[in-house]
C-alpha positions in Angstrom: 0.0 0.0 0.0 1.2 3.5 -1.1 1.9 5.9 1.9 0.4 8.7 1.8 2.2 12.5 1.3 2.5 13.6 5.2 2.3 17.6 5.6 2.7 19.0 9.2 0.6 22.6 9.6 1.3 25.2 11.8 0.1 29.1 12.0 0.3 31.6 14.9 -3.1 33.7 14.7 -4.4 30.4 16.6 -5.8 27.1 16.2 -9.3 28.7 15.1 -7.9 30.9 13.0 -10.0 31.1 9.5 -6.7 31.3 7.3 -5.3 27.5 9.2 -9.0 26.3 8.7 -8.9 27.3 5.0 -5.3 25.7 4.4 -6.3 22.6 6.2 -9.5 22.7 3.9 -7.3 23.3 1.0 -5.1 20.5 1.6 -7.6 17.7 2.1 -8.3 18.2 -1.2 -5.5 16.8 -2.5 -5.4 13.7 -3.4 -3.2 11.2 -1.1 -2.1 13.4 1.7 -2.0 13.4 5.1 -2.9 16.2 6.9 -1.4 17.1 10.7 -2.0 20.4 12.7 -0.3 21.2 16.0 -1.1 24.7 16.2 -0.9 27.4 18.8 -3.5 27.2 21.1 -4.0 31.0 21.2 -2.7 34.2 19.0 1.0 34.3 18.5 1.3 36.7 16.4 5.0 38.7 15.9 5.8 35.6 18.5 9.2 35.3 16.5 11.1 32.3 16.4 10.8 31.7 20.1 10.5 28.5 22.3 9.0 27.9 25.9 11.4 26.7 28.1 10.5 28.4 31.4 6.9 25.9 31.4 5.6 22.6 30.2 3.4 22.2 27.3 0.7 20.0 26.5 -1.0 19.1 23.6 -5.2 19.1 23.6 -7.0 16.7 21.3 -9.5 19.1 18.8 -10.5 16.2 16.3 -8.7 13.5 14.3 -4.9 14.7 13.3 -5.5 18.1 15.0 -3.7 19.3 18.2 -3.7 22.7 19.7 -0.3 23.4 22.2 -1.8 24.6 25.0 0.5 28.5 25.4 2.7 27.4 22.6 4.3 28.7 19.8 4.7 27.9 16.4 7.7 26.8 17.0 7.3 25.1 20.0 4.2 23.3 18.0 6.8 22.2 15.4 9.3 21.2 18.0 7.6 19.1 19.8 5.2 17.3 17.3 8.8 16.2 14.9 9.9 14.7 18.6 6.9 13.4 19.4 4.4 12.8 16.9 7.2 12.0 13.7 10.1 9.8 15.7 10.3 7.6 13.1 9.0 8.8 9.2 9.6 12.8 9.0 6.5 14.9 7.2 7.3 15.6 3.5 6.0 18.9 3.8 5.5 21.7 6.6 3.4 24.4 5.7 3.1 27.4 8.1 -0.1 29.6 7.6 -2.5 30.9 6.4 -1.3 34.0 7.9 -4.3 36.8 8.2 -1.9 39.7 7.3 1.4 40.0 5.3 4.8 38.9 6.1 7.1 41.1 3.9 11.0 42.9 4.3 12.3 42.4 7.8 8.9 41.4 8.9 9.5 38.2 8.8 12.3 38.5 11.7 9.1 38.8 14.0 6.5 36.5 12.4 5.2 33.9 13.9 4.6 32.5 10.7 7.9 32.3 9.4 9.3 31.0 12.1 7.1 27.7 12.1 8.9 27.3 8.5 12.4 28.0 9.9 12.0 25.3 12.6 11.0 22.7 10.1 13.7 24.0 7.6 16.5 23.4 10.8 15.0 19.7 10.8 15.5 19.2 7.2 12.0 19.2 6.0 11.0 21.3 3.5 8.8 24.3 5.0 6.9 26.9 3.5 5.2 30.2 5.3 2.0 31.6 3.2 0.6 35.1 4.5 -2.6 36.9 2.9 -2.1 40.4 2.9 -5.4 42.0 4.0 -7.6 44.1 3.0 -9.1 45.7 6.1 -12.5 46.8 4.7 -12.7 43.2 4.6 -11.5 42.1 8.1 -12.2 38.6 7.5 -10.1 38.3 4.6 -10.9 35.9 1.6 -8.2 33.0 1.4 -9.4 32.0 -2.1 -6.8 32.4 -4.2 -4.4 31.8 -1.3 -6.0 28.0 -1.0 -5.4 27.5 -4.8 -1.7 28.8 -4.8 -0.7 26.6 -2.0 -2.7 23.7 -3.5 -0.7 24.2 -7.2 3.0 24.3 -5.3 2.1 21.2 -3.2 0.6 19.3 -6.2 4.5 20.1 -8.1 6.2 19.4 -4.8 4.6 16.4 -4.1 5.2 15.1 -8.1 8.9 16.2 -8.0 10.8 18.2 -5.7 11.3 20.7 -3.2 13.5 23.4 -5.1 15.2 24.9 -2.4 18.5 23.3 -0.9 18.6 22.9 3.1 17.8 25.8 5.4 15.9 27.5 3.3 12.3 28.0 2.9 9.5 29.4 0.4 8.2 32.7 1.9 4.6 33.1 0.0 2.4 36.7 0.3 -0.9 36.6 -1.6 -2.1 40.1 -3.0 -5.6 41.4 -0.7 -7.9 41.9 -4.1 -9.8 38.5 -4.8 -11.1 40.5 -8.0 -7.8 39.6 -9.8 -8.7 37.3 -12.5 -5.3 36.5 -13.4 -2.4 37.5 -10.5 1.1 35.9 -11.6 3.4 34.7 -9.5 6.4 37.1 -9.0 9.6 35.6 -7.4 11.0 38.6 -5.2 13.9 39.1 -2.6 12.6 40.5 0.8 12.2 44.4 0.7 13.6 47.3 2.6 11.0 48.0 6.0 10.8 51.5 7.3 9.9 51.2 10.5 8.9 53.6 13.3 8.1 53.5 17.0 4.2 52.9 17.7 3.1 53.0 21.5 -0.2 53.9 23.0 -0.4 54.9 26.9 -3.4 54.2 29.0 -4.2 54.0 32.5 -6.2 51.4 34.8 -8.4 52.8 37.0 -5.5 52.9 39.7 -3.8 55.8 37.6 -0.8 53.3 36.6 0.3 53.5 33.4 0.2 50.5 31.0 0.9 50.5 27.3 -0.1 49.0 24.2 2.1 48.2 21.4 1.2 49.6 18.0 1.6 48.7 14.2 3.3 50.8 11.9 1.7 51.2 8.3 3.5 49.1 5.5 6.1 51.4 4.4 8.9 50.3 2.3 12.1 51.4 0.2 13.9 50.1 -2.7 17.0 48.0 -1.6 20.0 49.1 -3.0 22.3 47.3 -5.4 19.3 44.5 -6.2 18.1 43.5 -9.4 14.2 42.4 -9.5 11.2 43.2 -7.5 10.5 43.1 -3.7 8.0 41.1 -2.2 6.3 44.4 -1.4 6.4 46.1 -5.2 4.6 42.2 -6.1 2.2 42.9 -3.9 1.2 46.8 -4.1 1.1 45.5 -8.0 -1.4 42.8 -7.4 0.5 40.0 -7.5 1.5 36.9 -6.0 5.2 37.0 -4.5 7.5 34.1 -3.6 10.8 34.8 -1.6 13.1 32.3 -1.2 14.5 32.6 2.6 17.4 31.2 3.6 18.7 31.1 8.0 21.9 31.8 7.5 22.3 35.6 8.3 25.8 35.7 7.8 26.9 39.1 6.3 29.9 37.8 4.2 30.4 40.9 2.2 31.1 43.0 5.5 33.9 40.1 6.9 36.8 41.6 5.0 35.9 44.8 5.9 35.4 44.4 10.0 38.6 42.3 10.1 40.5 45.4 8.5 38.7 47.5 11.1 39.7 45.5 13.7 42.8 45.1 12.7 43.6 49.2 12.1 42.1 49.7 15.5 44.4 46.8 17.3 41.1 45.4 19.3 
């Protein structure tokens, strides 16, 4: 008997989230697949790639193949199911998502959602984060043409193979205006976030003071010395953008330069 394709699913807007509900939907469509979700069991959003190691975890039972991690991340959720649930046969396929919102530039340093696909990436499997830029007059979001993207790459995954070498993963953002008829897929490098401080003071009826952390509008800036398009110029132009990621954040251009510095300045 043929085994089937295994895929391991993970998100950090939450085990109820509609995006993980539309991906898990999506993927039981295919044909020959197995589908496993060990998700958080509440929002993780901009969780990064952290893990809980202060605490236990505990996995809670919400139907056949589906786990929420009771306080855990996406990471956590990955970590623990490959060393619990996947001792002996590895998933073919980790899929991280569908994110409600986009995960673009330097972004993805504090997503959730790409750090579910770097944890599978450091275990060899090959991961892939999918975000759906929203819309906000539309705060449900429509995952429609994020459900059939992520249903073509798996279908030419699953047939051939993954077509990024280890420790690196597929970084997908799908444009917010389901009224594209035809959105192409643009394969982008990360792009240049501007970023500024955005904090909100309040007090509690004690006069302390408490704050809550804002979200700066999606602002961004050509990268210098690139060839192509960013993730965000795909995107603004209503189209589909894959970046491929890789972990290691070495920056081997600056080497030769810092040794000389420290060298001149006898440190």
């Amino acid at each position: 008997m043929k085994n089937k394709y295994k895929i391991l699913v993970t998100n950090d807007d939450g085990y109820e989230a509609k995006g993980l509900l539309c991906l898990v939907e999506a993927l039981k469509e295919l044909d020959d697949v197995e589908v496993t979700v060990v998700a958080p069991a509440s929002e993780k959003s901009a969780c990064g790639h952290s893990l809980t190691i202060i605490r236990p975890l505990r996995f809670v039972g919400v139907e056949d193949n589906f786990f929420k991690l009771d306080d855990g991340t996406p990471s956590d959720c990955i970590y623990l199911a490959l060393s619990t649930m996947f001792v002996d046969v590895k998933p073919d396929l980790l899929i991280s998502g569908i994110n409600r919102g986009s995960n673009m530039g330097e972004d993805i340093t504090y997503s959730g959602t790409a750090a579910g696909a770097m944890e599978g990436v450091l275990h060899n499997i090959p991961s892939i984060a999918i975000s759906q830029v929203m819309d906000f007059t539309n705060p449900q979001g429509d995952f429609t043409l994020a459900q059939k993207t992520i249903k073509k790459l798996v279908l030419k995954i699953k047939e051939g193979t993954f077509p990024l070498p280890e420790r690196e993963f597929l970084n997908v953002n799908i444009p917010p205006n389901i009224d594209l008829k035809d959105p192409k897929i643009f394969i982008t490098y990360a792009g240049y976030r501007l970023y500024a401080n955005d904090s909100h003071l309040h007090r509690n009826p004690r006069g302390e003071e408490y704050y809550w952390l804002g979200t700066h509008p999606l602002n961004f800036s050509a990268r210098k010395g690139r060839e192509g398009i960013s993730d965000y110029e795909a995107i603004t132009s209503g189209n589909i953008s894959i970046t491929p990621i890789k972990l290691d954040m070495s920056a081997y251009k600056s080497m030769k330069k810092l040794k000389t510095w420290i060298e001149e300045n006898e440190i």
